[in-house]
N, C-alpha and C positions, 0 to 999 in steps of 0.2 A: 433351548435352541443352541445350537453347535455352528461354531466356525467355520465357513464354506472351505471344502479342499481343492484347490485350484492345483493337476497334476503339472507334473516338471517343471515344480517352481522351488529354487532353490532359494529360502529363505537369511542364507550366511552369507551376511556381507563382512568383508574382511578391508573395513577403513582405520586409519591411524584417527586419534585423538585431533590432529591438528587437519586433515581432510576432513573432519566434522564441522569442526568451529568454521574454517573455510567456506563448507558448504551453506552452514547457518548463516553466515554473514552475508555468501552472495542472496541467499533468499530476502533478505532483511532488505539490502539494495536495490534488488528490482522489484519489492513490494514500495519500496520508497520513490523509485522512479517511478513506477504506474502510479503512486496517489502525485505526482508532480504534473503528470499528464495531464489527473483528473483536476485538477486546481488551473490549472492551463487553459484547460478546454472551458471551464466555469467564467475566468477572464474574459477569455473571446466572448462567451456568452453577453456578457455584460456590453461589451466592445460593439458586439454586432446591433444590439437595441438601442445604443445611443449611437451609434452611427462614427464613430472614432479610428473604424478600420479606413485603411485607403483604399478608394476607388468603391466605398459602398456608398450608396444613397440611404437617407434614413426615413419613414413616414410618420414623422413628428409621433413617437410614440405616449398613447395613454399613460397619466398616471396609473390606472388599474393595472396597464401590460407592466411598469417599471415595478410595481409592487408584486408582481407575480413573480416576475425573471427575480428578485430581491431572495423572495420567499423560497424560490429555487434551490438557490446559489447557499444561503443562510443553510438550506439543511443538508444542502450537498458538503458545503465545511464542516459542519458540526459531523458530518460521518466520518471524514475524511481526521477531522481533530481524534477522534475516538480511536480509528486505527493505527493512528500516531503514539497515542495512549500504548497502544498494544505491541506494536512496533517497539518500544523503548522497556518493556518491561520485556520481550523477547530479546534483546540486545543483553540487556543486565543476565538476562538468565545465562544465557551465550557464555558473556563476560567469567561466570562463575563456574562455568565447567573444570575440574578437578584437571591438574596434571597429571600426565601417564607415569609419572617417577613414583613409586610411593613412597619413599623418605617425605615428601609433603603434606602427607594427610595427616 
């Protein structure tokens, strides 16, 4: 199977060494701000079933709903820890990108 040829695509991109790391790093940040969102929104979660928001009324929630929304939330972090995981070994790789001089190799 051969690589699809998509015409008048010019595949030369012409960036310096430090608009790379740049660009890695912003990626790295707003993959860290979206998982802040997602840890945010898991809070409220929590917030909204025991009734600790203002101006919400709460309907005395089941133990079974509190173990649900728990079980939730538990594996919505455990995702969220994992991409962290991976975030931080992409950062290290970043970190290790060679300089443009070559007297440093």
């Amino acid at each position: 199977m051969s690589f699809p040829n998509i015409p008048d695509l010019k595949p030369e991109i012409d960036i310096s060494r430090e608009q790379v790391v740049n660009l890695l790093l912003s990626s790295i940040a707003f993959e860290e701000l979206a998982l802040a969102h997602i840890v945010n929104a898991e809070a409220e979660k929590i917030q909204s079933v025991l009734g600790t928001i203002k101006g919400q009324t709460v309907k005395n929630p089941k133990v079974e709903d509190l173990l649900a929304i728990n079980k939730s939330v538990e594996k919505t972090l455990r995702n969220v820890i994992k991409k962290e995981m991976l975030l931080q070994f992409k950062l290290e790789d970043v970190m290790e990108i060679p300089d443009d001089e070559p007297d440093k190799y």
